[in-house]
N, C-alpha and C positions, 0 to 999 in steps of 0.2 A: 620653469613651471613643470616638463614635462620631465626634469631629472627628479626635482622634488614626488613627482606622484609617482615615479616607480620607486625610488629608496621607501615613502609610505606605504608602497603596498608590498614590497618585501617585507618591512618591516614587519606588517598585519600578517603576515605569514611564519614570520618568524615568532610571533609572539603565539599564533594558534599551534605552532609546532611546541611549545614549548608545553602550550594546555594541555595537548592530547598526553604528549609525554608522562603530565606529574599526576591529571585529574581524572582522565577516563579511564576507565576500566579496560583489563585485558580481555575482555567480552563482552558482545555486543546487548545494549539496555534493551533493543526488541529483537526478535526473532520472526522473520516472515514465513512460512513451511505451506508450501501449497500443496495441501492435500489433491487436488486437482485440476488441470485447466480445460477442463472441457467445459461449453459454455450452453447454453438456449436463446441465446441472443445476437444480434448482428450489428452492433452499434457502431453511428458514425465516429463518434470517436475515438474509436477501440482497433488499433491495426491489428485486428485477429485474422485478415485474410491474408497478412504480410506471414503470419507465424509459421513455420516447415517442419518443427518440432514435434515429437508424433503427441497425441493427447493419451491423456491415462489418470491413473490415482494409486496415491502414496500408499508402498505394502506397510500395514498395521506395524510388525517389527522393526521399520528403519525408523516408523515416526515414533514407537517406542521409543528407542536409540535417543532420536532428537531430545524429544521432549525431556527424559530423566535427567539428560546433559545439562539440559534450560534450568531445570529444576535444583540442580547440583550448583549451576553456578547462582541461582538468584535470580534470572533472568526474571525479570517485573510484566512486561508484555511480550504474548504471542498472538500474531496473526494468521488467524488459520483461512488465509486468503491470497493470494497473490495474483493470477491472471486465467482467469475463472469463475463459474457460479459454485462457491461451496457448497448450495444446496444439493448440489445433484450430487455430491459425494455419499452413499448410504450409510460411509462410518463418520460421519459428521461429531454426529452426536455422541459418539463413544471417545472420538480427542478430544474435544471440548473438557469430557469429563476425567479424563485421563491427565491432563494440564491441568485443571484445577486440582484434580488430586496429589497433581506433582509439587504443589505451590505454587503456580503460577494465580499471581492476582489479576492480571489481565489477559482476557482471553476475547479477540473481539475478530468477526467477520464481516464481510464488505460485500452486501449482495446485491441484486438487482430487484427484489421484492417478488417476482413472480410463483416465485417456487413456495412461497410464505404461506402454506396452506395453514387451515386448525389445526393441524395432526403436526407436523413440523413447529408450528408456534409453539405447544404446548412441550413439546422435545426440548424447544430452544429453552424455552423460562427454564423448566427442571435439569437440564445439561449442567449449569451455574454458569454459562454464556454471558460474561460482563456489558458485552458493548454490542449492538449490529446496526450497521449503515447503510441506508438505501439508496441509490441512488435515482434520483428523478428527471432531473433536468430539464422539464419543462412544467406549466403547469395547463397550458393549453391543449389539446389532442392533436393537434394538426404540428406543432410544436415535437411534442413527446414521439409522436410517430417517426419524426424526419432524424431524430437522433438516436430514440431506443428502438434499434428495428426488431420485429418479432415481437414484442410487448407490447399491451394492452394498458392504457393510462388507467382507466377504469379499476383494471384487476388487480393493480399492484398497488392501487391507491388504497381501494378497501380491504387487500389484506394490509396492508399496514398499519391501518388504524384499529383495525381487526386485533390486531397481536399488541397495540395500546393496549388495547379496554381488557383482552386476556390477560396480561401485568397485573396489570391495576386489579381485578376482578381478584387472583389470588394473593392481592397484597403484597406483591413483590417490589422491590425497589430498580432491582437487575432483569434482567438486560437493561442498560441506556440503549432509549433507541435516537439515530439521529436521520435526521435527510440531508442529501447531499445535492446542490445545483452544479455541476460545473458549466459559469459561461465560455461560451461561443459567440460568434456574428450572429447566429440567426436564434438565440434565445435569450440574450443579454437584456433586454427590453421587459422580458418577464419577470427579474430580477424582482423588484419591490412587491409586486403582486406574489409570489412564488412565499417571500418570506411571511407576507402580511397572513397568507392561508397556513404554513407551516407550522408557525413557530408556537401558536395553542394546541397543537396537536400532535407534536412531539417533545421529544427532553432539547431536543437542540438541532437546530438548521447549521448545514456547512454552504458558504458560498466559495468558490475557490474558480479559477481559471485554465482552462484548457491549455494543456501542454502537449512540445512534439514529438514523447517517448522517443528520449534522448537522440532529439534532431533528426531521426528517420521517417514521422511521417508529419505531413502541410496539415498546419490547423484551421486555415481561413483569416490568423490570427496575428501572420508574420511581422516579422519587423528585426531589427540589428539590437540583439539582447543587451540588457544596462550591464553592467563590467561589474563581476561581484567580487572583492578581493580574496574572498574566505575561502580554502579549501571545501568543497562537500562535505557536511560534517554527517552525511549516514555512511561514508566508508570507515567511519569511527564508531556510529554508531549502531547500527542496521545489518542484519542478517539475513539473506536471500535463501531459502532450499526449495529447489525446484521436485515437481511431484518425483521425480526417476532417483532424486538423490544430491544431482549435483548443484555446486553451491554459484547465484548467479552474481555479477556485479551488483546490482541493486534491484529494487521492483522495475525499473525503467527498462531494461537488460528482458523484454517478453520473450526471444527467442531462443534466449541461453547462449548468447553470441561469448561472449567474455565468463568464461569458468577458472571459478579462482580453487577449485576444488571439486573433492567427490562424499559426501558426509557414509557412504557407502564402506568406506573404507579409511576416513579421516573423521576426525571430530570437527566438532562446532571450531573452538579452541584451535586445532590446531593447525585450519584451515583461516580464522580470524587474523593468528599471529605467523603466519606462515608468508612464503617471500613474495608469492604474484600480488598480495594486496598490498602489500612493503612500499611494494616498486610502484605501483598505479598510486599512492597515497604520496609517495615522492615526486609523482608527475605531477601532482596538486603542486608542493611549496615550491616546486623548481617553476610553475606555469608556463610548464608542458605538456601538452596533453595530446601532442600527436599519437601517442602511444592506445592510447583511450579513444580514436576519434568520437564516439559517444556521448562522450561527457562534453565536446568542443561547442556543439551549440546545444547541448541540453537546455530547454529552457529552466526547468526547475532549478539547476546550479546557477542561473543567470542571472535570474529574478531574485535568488537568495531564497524561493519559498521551502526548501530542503531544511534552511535553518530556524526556517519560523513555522514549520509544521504543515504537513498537506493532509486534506481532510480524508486520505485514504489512510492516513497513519496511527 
């Protein structure tokens, strides 16, 4: 039995080597570009006090650079989000529009809601801002408090519904807005209540599971990961630029630990098809991954939720 299950899960690797080969493109379908990581919040499950990396935000010219590339190849979405509140970028609103002008059809940010003022709301609708996610994760205050530190359940709740009724008011279709629960142990219970007030009050609720940004830090949540056979399929298809330039293994990767590149002085392209991801993408079908230890107990690789989409994607 135990020869049969590894010839099958070669096999499942061989047959995914074979996909990425003939079907996917030689450039990644999103591009993630953090215009910033500096944050206004203190959240438990955010290892932002683990980060050493200095904070900053993206010179206008490099994300020029980026974006036209995205634009050049087709790239379908960009993330102008990675590990950070976008909002406190002040050129927000000017890549937003700049990516849309490039052709990019997706253009979507992952915020925290506090920063959601009218004057910011009304930026975002006219930007042409496709998508933004809030996230909540509780719906109680004693709840919200213990997981979003620094934030005010109150204020990020009426501006959200705030920047609803502005939508709708100019008749716009765009931005989708969504809310985002990630459960934990101590809010998993407010799960059906959370959706039941949500889900009339936005375009769409994400429920999704606390992960331990790629096995570095304790969820509350532990356990011995289910065995997913599939290589990670955002090293095929997902794009990391950190706000200074350089290109990270994936969103997981907050510290910039694993640089596959510098977009500073490489391209998108030719950092995508270039050898450090070669090799790490060959530590997948060989199922080895001492090379990565990262990726060893990631939970997202483990669960498979990488392949089925997470609600920051």
């Amino acid at each position: 039995m135990m020869v049969f299950s590894t010839l099958r899960r070669g096999a499942l690797r061989m047959t995914f080597a074979a996909y990425t080969r003939f079907w996917l493109k030689r450039f990644p379908h999103a591009v993630r570009i953090e215009s910033t990581n500096a944050c206004n919040a203190d959240c438990a499950i955010c290892p932002r006090r683990k980060m050493t990396r200095p904070v900053g935000f993206m010179n206008m010219d490099l994300y020029r650079r980026l974006i036209e590339e995205c634009g050049r190849r087709e790239v379908s979405t960009v993330h102008l989000h990675n590990y950070g509140e976008p909002l406190l970028d002040p050129d927000l609103f000017e890549r937003i529009k700049m990516a849309r002008a490039a052709g990019i059809r997706h253009v979507r940010i992952f915020s925290n809601g506090a920063l959601l003022t009218p004057a910011a709301g009304a930026r975002l609708i006219e930007s042409g801002l496709t998508e933004i996610k809030v996230s909540m994760d509780g719906l109680d205050e004693q709840t919200f408090n213990k997981i979003r530190k620094g934030l005010d359940l109150a204020q990020v709740s009426a501006n959200l519904e705030r920047f609803v009724r502005m939508r709708n008011e100019k008749g716009r279709r765009l931005p989708r807005v969504g809310v985002v629960f990630t459960q934990t142990p101590q809010n998993e219970a407010e799960t059906p209540r959370f959706l039941e007030h949500w889900q009339s009050r936005v375009d769409k609720v994400f429920v999704t599971r606390v992960h331990n940004w790629g096995g570095r830090r304790r969820t509350g949540d532990e356990g011995k990961p289910a065995h997913n056979p599939w290589p990670c399929p955002r090293l095929w298809q997902t794009f990391t630029v950190l706000w200074d330039g350089r290109a990270a293994l994936c969103c997981m990767d907050y510290n910039g630990d694993v640089v596959l590149g510098d977009t500073n002085r490489q391209t998108i392209f030719e950092i995508f098809n270039g050898e450090a991801l070669a090799r790490i993408r060959s530590c997948f079908f060989r199922n080895d991954l001492r090379e990565v230890p990262m990726c060893q107990t990631c939970s997202l690789h483990h669960r498979g939720r990488a392949r089925r989409g997470e609600a920051g994607e």
